[in-house]
N, C-alpha and C positions, 0 to 999 in steps of 0.2 A: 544620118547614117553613122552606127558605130566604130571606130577604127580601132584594130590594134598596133603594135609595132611594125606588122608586116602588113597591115592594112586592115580594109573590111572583113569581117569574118561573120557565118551565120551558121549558129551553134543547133543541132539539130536533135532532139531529144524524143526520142523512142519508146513508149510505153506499149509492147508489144504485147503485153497480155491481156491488156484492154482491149486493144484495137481486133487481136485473134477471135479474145469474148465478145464483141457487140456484133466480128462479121459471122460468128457461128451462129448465138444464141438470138438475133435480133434480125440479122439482114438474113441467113440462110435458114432459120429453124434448124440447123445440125451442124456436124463439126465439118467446115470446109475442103473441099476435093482440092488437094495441092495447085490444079490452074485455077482454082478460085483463091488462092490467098493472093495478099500486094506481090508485088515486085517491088521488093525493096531499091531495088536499084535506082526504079524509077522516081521513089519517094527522094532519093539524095538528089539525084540529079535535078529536081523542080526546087528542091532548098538552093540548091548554087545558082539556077536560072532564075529564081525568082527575084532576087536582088542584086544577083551579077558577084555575086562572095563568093571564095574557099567555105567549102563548110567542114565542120565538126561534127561527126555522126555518131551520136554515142545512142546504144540499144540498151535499154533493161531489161534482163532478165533473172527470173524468181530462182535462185538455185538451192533455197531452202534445203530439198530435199539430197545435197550431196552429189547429185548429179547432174551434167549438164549434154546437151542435144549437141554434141561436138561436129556431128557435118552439119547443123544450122552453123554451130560459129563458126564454122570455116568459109560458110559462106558468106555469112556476116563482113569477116575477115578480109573476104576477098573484094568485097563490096565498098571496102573503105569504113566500115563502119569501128569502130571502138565497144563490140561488147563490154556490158557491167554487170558482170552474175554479182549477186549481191544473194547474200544468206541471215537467217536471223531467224529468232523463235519461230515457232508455228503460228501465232497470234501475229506475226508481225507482218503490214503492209510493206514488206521488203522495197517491192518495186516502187511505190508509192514512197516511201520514206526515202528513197537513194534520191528518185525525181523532186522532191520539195527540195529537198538540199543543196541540188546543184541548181533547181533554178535562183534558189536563194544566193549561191554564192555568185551567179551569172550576174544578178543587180549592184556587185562590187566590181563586176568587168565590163567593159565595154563591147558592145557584140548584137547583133539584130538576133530572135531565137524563134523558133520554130517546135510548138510540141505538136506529137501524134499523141493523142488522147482523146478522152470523152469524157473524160473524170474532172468530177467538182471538186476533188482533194487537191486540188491544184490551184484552186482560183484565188488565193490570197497571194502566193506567188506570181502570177500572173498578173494581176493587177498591182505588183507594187513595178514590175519590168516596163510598165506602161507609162514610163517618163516622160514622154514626147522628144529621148533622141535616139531609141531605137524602135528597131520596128519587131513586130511582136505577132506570129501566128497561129491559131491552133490547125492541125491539122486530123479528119474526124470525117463520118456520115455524117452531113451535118443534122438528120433529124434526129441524131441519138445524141446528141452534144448535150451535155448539161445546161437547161436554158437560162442558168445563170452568166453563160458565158456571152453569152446574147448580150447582156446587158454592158457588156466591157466593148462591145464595137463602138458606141460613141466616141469612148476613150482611145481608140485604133488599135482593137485587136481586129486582125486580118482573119475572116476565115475559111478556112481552104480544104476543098470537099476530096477525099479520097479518089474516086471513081469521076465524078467530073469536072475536076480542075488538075488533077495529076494523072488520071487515066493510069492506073497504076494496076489495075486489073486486065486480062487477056481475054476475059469474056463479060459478057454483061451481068449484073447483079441483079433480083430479082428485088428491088427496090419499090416501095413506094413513097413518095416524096414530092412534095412541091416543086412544079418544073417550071421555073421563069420563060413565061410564051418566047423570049427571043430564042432562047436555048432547047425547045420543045423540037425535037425529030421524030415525027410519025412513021420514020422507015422501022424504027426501034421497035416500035410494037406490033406489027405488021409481020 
């Protein structure tokens, strides 16, 4: 476990534009009805439970466009989280680019991390985090995950499913996915 000055700490890294695009355009066929999106709250609160740390909750978001969704970041705000409106050409992976960066600079600090992603643009960073003294999550549908990341569990990435390891949703997803028979509940589809 990593420690800082004030102890263990697990840094929590938000790519919400991903995670909005896979639950619209992949899990729901259309753009999500407000009780269908996360509860972010709840995503923070399974980073602190998960390994018993303070977390660090930083969200990205695209503000390319000069404007930004101010009662999201208030809610953000209220939620504990550290928005990162990040701006930059039209051609530029804003959010992408701000998230490589900080997970790069996180491999010079000591700190367990946790991304919410789906994206392959990440996986060089991600596997250099994978030293064996911190601990390293993605957080995802996991059948939309880049199945590259697959290949980093040997190494011990953790991966931790939106909807059934955080229950981060109020109502059921209209999923289909591999359901390990321990965890199969037939009331669900019923």
């Amino acid at each position: 476990m990593s420690q800082t000055p004030e102890g263990p700490r697990t840094y929590l890294l938000v790519d919400g534009e991903n995670i909005d695009a896979t639950l619209g355009m992949s899990v729901l066929g259309r753009r999500p009805n407000p009780e269908e999106r996360p509860r972010w709250d709840r995503i923070t609160e399974h980073a602190r439970s998960r390994w018993g740390n303070p977390v660090t909750a930083l969200f990205f978001l695209n503000a390319t466009s000069g404007q930004m969704p101010m009662s999201f970041v208030q809610a953000l705000l209220a939620m504990g989280y550290h928005p990162i409106p990040l701006a930059g050409d039209a051609s530029e992976k804003v959010v992408d680019i701000g998230i490589q960066r900080t997970l790069a600079e996180l491999r010079n600090r000591p700190g367990d991390v946790l991304l919410a992603s789906h994206d392959g643009d990440f996986l060089p960073q991600v596997e250099d985090l994978l030293d064996g003294e911190r601990r390293v999550g993605l957080i995802a549908f996991r059948e939309f995950v880049n199945h590259q990341f697959a290949e980093l569990n040997d190494q011990g990435l953790e991966m931790v499913d939106l909807e059934d390891d955080i229950h981060a949703f109020t109502v059921p997803l209209p999923r289909v996915r591999i359901i390990p028979l321990e965890s199969f509940d037939p009331a669900r589809y019923l």
